[in-house]
C-alpha positions in Angstrom: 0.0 0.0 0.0 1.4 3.4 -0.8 1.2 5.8 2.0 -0.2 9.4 1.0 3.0 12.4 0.9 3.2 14.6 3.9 3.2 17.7 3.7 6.8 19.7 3.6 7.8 16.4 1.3 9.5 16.4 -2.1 9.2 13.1 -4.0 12.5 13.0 -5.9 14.2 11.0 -8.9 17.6 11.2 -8.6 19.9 8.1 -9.3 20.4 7.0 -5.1 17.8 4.5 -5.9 16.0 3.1 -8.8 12.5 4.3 -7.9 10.9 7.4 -6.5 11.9 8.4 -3.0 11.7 10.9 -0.4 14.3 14.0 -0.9 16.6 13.7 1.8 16.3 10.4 2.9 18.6 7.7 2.8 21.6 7.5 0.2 19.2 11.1 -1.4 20.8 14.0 -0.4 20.0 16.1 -3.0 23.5 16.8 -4.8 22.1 16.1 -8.5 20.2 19.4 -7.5 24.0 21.2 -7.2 25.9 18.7 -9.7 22.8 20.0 -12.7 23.6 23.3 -11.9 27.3 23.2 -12.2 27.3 21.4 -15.2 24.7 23.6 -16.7 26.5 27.0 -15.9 30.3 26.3 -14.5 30.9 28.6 -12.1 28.6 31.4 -13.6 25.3 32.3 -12.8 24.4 31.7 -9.3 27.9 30.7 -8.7 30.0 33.5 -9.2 28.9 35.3 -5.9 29.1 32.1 -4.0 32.2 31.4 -1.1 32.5 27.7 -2.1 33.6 29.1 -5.9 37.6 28.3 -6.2 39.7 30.2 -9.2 42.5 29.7 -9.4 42.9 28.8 -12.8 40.5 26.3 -13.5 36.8 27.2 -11.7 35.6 24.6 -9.3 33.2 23.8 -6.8 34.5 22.8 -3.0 30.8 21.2 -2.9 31.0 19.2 -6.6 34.7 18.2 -5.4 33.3 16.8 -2.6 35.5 19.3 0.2 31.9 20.8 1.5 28.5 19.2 2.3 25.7 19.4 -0.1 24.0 21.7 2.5 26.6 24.6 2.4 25.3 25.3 -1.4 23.8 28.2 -1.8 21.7 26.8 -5.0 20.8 23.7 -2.8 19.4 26.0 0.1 17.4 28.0 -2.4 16.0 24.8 -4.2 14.8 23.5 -0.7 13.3 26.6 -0.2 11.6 27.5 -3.4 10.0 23.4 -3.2 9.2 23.8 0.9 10.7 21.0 1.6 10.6 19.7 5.4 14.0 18.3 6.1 14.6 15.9 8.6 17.4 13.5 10.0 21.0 14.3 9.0 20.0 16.9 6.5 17.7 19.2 8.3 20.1 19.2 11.4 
């Protein structure tokens, strides 16, 4: 039986598993939502203002290289917001 979605909850499709599952839970921790938006725009739009931006050279994200969580993104935070997404467990601290 399928239980009904609560409210505050995002149904996500991301690759952590094979079917549709709650964002933020288990192996989900939302980083497609940062890796789509780095590969879509490397290190421009939202990303040029943002702390976790390295230059030195070669543009790269300290959250796509895996240096800062996924919840120190700026695009992530806004995503979360813009959806109203309830977190809870390790993500919503």
């Amino acid at each position: 039986m399928k239980r009904k979605p609560r409210k505050g909850e995002f149904v996500c499709t991301c690759h952590a598993y094979k079917f549709h599952h709650r964002f933020g839970g288990g192996r989900c921790n939302g980083f497609f939502v940062v890796d789509d938006y780095w590969q879509g725009h490397y290190g421009g739009g939202e990303c040029t203002s943002c702390n976790l931006l390295c230059d030195d050279g070669e543009r790269t994200c300290q959250v796509v290289d895996g240096q800062e969580s996924v919840t120190e993104c700026p695009v992530w935070q806004d995503f979360v917001q813009y959806n109203e997404i309830k977190l809870l467990g390790r993500l919503g601290k």
